[in-house]
DRENVEXFI-94835 format. One record per residue (C-alpha): residue number from 1; x, y, z; residue in one letter. Coordinates in pm, 1 decimal, always signed. Example, Ala and Ser with C-alpha at 12.3 -4.5 7.8 and 13.67 -1.06 7.14 Angstrom:
<voro n="1" east="+1230.0" north="-450.0" up="+780.0" res="A"/>
<voro n="2" east="+1367.0" north="-106.0" up="+714.0" res="S"/>
This chain:
<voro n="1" east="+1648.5" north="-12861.9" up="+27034.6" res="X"/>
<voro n="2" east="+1784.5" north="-13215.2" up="+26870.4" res="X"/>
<voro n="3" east="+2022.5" north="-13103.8" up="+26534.1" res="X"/>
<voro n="4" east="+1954.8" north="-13410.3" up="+26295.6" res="X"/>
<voro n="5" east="+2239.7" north="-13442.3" up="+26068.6" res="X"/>
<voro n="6" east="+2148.5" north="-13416.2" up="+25656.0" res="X"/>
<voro n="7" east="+2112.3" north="-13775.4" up="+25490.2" res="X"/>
<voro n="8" east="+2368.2" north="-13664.5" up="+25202.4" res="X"/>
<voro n="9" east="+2627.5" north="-13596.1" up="+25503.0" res="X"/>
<voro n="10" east="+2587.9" north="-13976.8" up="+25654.8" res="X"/>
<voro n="11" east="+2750.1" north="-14269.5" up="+25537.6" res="X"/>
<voro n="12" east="+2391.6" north="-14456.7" up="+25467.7" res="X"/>
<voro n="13" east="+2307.5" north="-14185.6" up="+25283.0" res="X"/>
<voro n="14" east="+2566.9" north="-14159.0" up="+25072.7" res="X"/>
<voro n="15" east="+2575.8" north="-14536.9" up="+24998.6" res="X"/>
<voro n="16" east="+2204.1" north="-14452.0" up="+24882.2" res="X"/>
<voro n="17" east="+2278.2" north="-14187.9" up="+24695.4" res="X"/>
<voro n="18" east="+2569.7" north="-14350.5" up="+24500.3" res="X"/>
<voro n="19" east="+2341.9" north="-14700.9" up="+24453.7" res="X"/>
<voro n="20" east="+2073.0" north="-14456.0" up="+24319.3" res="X"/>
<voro n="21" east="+2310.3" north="-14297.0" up="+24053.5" res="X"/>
<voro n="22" east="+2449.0" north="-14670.7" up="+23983.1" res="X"/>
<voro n="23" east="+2070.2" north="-14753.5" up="+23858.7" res="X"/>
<voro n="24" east="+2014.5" north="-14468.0" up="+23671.2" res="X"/>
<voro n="25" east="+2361.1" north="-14482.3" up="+23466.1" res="X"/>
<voro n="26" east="+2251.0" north="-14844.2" up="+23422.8" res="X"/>
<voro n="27" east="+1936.3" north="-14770.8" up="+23309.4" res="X"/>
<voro n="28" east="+2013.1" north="-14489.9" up="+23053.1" res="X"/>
<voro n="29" east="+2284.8" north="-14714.5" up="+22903.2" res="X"/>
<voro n="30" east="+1952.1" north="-14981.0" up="+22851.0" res="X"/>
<voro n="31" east="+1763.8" north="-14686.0" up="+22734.8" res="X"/>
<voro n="32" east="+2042.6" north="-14592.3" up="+22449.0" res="X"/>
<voro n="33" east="+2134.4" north="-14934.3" up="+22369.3" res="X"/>
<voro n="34" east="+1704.3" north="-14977.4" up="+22268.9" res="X"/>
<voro n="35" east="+1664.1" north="-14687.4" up="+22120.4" res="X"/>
<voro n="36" east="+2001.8" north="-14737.0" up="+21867.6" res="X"/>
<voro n="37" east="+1860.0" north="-15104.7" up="+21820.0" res="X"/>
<voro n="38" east="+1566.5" north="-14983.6" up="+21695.2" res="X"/>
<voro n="39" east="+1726.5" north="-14741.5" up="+21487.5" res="X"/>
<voro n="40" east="+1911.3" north="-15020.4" up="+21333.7" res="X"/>
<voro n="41" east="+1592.4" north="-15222.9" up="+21278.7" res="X"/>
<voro n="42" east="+1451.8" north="-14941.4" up="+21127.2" res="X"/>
<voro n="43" east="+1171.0" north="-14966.8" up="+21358.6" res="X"/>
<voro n="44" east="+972.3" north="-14685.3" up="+21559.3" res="X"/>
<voro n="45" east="+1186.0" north="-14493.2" up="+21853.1" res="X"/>
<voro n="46" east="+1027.7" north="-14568.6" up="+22173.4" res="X"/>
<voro n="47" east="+1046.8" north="-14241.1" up="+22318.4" res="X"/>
<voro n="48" east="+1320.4" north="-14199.7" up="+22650.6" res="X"/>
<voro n="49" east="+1011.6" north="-14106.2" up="+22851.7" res="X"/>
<voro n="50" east="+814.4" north="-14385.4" up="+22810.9" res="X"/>
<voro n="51" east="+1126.0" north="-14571.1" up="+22855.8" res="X"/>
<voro n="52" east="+1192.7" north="-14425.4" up="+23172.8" res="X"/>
<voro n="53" east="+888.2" north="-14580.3" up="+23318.5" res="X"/>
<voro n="54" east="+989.9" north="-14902.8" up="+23256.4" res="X"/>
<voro n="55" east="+1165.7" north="-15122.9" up="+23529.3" res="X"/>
<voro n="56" east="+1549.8" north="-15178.6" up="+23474.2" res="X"/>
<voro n="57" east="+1424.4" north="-15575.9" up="+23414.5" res="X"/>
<voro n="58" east="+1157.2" north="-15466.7" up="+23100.5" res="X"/>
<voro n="59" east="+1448.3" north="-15277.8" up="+22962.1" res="X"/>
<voro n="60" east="+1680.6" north="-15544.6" up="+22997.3" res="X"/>
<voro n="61" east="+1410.9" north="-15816.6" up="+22812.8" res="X"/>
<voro n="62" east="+1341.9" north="-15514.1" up="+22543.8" res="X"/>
<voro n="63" east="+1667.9" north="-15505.7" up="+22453.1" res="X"/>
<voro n="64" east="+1726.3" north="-15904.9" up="+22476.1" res="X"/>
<voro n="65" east="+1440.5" north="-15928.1" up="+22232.2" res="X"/>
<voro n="66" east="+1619.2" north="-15603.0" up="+21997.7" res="X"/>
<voro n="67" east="+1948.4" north="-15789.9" up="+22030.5" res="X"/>
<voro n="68" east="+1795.5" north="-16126.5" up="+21885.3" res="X"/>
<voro n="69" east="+1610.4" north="-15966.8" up="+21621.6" res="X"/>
<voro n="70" east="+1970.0" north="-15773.4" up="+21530.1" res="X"/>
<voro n="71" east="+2166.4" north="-16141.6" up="+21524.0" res="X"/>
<voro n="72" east="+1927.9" north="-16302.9" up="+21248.7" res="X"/>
């Protein structure tokens, strides 16, 4: 019988693992960053879930757009 080896306990699966928590701490620093912008512009919260479903680039331009709203 072949014994595969767990992806967590190989070195490409730890680089995945680490690259996947790298995007989401990226991503819910975007998401806090909108969502205090908006606060700020006294606008409507855009809820974290539909936030979430959002590409790390739409969050990005989001909070571009937030940011130059904020420097006027």
């Amino acid at each position: 019988m072949i014994q595969l080896t767990p992806i967590d306990q190989t070195v490409v699966g730890q680089e995945l693992i680490q690259m996947g928590e790298e995007r989401g701490m990226e991503k819910g620093e975007l998401i806090g960053n909108i969502q205090m912008a908006q606060r700020f512009l006294r606008r409507r919260i855009t809820t974290k879930k539909k936030l979430l479903q959002k590409s790390t680039d739409e969050l990005r331009a989001m909070l571009r757009k937030l940011e130059s709203a904020l420097s006027v």
